[in-house]
C-alpha positions, 0 to 999 in steps of 0.5 A, spaced: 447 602 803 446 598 797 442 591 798 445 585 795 443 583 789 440 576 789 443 570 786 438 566 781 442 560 780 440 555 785 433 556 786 428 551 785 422 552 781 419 553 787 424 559 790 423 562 784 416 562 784 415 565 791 421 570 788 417 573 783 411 572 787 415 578 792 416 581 786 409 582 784 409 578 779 405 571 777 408 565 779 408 563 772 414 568 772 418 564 776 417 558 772 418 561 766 425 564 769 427 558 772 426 555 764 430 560 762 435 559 766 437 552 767 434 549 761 435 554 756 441 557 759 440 564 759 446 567 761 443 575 761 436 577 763 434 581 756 435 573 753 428 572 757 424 575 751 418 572 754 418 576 760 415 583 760 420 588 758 419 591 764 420 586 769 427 585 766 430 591 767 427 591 774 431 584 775 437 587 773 437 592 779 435 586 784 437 580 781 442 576 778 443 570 774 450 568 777 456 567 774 464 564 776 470 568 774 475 565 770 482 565 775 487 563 768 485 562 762 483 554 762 487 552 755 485 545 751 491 540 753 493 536 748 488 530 750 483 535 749 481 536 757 481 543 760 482 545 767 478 550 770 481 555 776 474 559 778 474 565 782 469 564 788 465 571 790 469 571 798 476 570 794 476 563 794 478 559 788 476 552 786 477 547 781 473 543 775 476 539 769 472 539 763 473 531 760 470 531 752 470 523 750 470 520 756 466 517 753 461 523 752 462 530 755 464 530 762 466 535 767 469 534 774 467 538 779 468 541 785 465 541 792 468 545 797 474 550 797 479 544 800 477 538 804 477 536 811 478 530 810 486 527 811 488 522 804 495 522 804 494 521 796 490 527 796 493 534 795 487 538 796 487 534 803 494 539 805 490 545 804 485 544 810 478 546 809 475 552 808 469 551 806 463 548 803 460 550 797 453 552 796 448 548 791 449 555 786 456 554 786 457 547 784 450 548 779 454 554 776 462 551 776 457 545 771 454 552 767 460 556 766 464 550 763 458 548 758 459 555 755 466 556 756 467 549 751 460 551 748 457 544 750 451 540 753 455 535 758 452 528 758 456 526 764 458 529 772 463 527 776 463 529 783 471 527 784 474 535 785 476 539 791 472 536 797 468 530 800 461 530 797 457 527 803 461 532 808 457 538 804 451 533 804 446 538 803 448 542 798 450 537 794 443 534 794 440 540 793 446 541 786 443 534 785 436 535 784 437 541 779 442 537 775 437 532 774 430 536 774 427 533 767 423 541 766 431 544 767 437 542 766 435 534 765 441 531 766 441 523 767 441 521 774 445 514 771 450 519 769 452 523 774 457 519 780 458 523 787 465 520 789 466 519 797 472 516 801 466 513 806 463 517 810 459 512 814 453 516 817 452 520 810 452 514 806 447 511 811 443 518 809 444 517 801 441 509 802 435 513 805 434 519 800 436 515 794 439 521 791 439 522 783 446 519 782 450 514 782 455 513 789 463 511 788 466 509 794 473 509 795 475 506 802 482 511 803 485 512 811 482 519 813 481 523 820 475 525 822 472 531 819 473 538 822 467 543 821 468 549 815 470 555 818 
């Protein structure tokens, strides 16, 4: 039986390093990946030309940097914005909308497939939930609209499918990679997680002062339901 193959994009610097550790490799590696993933954008490993050659060729065999299929072409509207249809690895899809000029480079993003939560306003909330996102899809959802509109971004928004604070963990855990100066480095002051008032989470988020801004919209909503 085949093992699966690991995905990269979510790891820590830390993960990576134990990661290169289980690959007899120095931690050193593990950093060195972690720049080449998050900061410098690798989108292959044969980029990384500062690892031996023979580490990368074993990566490929054990490893992968992680990658969102496209469901549609995402085609520039007259606005200039763009909507993303991203094909999920369980066959799930979930939404993201690059906005240029809004102002700076910004993208809306996703996280979770539906929502648990009833906003009469909401189409998403019509669809239920499916389930949460991992911290590696919703980092991946901010990369693969970067490359595909061949852009840095400047600002994120968490106001696509779902209720961030209902994905507490993993929408901290996308937060703290966004914002790492030695990754990614986006400001914290230009990312807004938008929740309709998850009271218990909120009382969370005031504890651990996360790396972003918080929008509350106080809309009617039934108690959420555990993602099947």
């Amino acid at each position: 039986m085949l093992l699966k193959k690991k995905i990269l994009i979510g790891l820590t610097r830390k993960e990576l390093e134990s990661f290169a550790h289980e690959q007899s490799e120095p931690a050193f590696r593990g950093r060195q990946l972690y720049s080449w993933l998050y900061q410098k954008r690798a989108t292959s490993f044969d980029e990384m030309s500062d690892l031996p050659a023979t580490w990368r060729l074993k990566l490929k065999d054990v490893a992968t940097i992680g990658t969102l299929g496209l469901a549609r072409p995402a085609n520039a509207s007259r606005d200039g914005s763009r909507k993303f249809l991203f094909d999920l690895e369980d066959g799930l899809r979930v939404e993201s909308v690059y906005l240029p000029d809004s102002p700076g480079e910004t993208v809306c993003i996703s996280s979770q497939v539906g929502c648990a939560l009833g906003c009469h306003f909401c189409a998403t909330a019509k669809m239920g939930l499916f389930r949460h996102l991992t911290a590696s899809e919703i980092v991946l959802q901010v990369l693969e609209v970067e490359k595909h509109c061949s852009t840095r971004l400047t600002n994120i928004v968490f106001m696509g499918m779902g209720e961030p604070l209902h994905n507490y963990d993993q929408v901290l855990a996308a937060l703290r990679l966004l914002t790492d100066e030695n990754g990614i480095g986006l400001a914290a002051r230009r990312i807004t997680v938008s929740t309709v008032g998850l009271v218990p989470a909120i009382e969370r988020w005031m504890k651990d002062s996360p790396p972003a801004k918080l929008a509350i919209s106080c809309m009617r909503q039934r108690t959420p339901a555990a993602p099947s």
